[in-house]
C-alpha positions, 0 to 999 in steps of 0.5 A, a space after each residue: 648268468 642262470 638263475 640258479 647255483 647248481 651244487 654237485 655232492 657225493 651221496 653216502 652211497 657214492 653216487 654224485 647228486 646235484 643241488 639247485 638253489 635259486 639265486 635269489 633266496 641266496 640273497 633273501 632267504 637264508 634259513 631256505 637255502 639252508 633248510 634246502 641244503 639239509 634236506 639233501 643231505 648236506 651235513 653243516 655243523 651247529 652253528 655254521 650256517 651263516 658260515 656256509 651262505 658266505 662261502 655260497 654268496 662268495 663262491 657266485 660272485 667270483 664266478 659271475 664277475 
């Protein structure tokens, strides 16, 4: 298994851009998953971040076991 989770999005003008984030500050480090999220320019509502690390932590453990 990689050490990183790769998220692919769609830019505003289209074009696709690909995320990594390390594995580990998923489990350790949530405000840096999401600060690293945001900074990309992945739009999370207010108040839905907790909400988008359980969709992440779900997401790599379905596909890892």
């Amino acid at each position: 298994m990689s050490d990183d989770i790769l998220l692919e999005m769609a830019a505003s003008d289209g074009k696709r851009k690909l995320i990594r984030i390390p594995l580990r500050l998923l489990g350790t480090d949530g405000p840096e998953v999401i600060r690293r999220l945001k900074a990309a320019g992945v739009s999370i509502a207010p108040g839905a971040d907790d909400l988008v690390l359980m969709c992440l932590t779900d997401q790599v453990s379905r596909l890892s076991s």
